[in-house]
C-alpha positions in Angstrom: 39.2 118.6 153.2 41.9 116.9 155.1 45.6 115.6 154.3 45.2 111.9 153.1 48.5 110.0 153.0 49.3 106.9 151.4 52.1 105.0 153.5 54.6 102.3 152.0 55.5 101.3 155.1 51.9 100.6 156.1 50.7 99.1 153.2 51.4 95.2 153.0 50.3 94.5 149.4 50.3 91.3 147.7 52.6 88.3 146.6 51.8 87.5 142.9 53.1 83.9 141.2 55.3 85.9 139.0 57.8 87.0 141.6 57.0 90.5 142.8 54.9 92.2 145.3 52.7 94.9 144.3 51.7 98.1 146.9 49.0 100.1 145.9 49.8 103.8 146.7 46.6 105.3 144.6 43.0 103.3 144.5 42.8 99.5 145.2 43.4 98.9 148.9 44.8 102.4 149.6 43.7 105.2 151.6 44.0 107.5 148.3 41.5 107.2 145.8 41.4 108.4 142.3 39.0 108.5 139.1 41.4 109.7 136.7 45.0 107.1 137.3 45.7 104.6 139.7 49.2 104.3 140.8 51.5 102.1 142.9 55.1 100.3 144.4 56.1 97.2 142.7 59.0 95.0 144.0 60.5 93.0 141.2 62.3 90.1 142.8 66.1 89.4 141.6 66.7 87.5 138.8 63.4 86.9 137.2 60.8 88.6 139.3 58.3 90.0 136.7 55.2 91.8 135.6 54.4 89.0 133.0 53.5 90.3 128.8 50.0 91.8 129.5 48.3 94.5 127.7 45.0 96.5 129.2 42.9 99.5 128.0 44.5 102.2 130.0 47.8 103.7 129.0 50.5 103.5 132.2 54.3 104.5 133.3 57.2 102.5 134.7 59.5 104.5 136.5 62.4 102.8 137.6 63.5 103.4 141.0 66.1 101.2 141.4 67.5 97.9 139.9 68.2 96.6 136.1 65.1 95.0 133.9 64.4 94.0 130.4 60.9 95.4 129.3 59.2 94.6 126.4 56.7 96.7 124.9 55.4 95.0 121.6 57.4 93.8 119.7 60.9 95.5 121.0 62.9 94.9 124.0 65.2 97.2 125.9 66.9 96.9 129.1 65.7 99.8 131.3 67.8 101.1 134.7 67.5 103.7 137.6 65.8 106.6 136.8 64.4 105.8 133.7 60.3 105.5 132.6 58.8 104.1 129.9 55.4 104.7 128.3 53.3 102.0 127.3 50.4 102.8 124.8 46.3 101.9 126.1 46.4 98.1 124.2 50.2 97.2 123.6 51.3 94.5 125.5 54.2 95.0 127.5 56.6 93.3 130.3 59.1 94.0 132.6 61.7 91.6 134.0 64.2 92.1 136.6 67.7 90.8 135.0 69.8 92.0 138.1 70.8 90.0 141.2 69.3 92.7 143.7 65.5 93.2 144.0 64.2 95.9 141.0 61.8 98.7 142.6 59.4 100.4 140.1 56.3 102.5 139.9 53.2 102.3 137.5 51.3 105.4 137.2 47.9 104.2 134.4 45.1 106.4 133.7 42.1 106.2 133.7 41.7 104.6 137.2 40.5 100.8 137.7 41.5 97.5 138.2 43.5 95.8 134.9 42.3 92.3 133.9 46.2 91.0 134.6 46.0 91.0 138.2 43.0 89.0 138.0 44.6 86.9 135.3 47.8 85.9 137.3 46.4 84.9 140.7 43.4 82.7 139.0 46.7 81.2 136.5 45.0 82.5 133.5 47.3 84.6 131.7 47.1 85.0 128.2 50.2 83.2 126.9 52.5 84.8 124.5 52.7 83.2 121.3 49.3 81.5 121.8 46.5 83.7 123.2 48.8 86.4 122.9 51.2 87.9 120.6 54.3 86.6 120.9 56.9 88.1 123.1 60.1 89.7 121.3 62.9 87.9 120.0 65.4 87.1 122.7 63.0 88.3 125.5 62.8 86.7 129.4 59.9 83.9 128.9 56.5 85.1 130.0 56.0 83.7 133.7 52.8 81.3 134.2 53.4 79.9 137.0 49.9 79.5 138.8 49.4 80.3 142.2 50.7 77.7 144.8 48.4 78.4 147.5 
């Protein structure tokens, strides 16, 4: 067995619509790979930049690394900060929206391991929309972004 090592710096990742670039550190294009969680960097853009009201089958982690966000898990809303994690339940649909005016840095840790329909979802510009596929977001919460892809 030898050392495998998972480098930010070497990892590009990928742009979504929603405002945010996403690094996989565990499974997807990375060097490490799992069967029992995935796990990755997401970079929220400021003011807005978002992981849009999803749910999936696997139950995940947020851990704030930096930066100020609202995230919504069901039908609550909470503004969450440096150092903090949140739990999301397998099947609750959740999001989390950077509210600050520097760049929010987080990372998902979701178990089992395997791609989540959202991904998917966001780059083909079919998202569930809250309200109308989906349930709606809670009261006062950042709109759900739907922006299809522009390229």
């Amino acid at each position: 067995m030898s050392i495998i090592v998972s480098d930010l710096a070497q990892i590009e990742g990928r742009r979504f619509p929603a405002r945010r670039r996403t690094q996989n550190l565990v499974n997807g294009v990375a060097p490490i790979k799992a069967t029992n969680f995935s796990m990755g960097n997401v970079t929220l853009d400021p003011k807005g930049g978002q992981v849009p009201w999803h749910n999936q089958e696997q139950e995940e982690t947020y851990f704030i690394v930096e930066g100020t966000g609202e995230f919504c898990l069901g039908t609550e809303r909470q503004v969450v900060t440096t150092g903090q994690m949140v739990y999301i339940p397998s099947g609750v649909f959740h999001q989390l929206t950077n509210i600050g005016d520097t760049p929010l840095r987080m990372i998902y840790c979701y178990g089992p391991a395997g791609d989540v329909a959202h991904w998917r979802q966001e780059l083909d510009g079919t998202l569930p929309k809250a309200g109308v596929e989906a349930p709606p977001l809670p009261e006062g919460a950042w709109p759900q972004c739907t922006d299809k892809p522009t390229a």
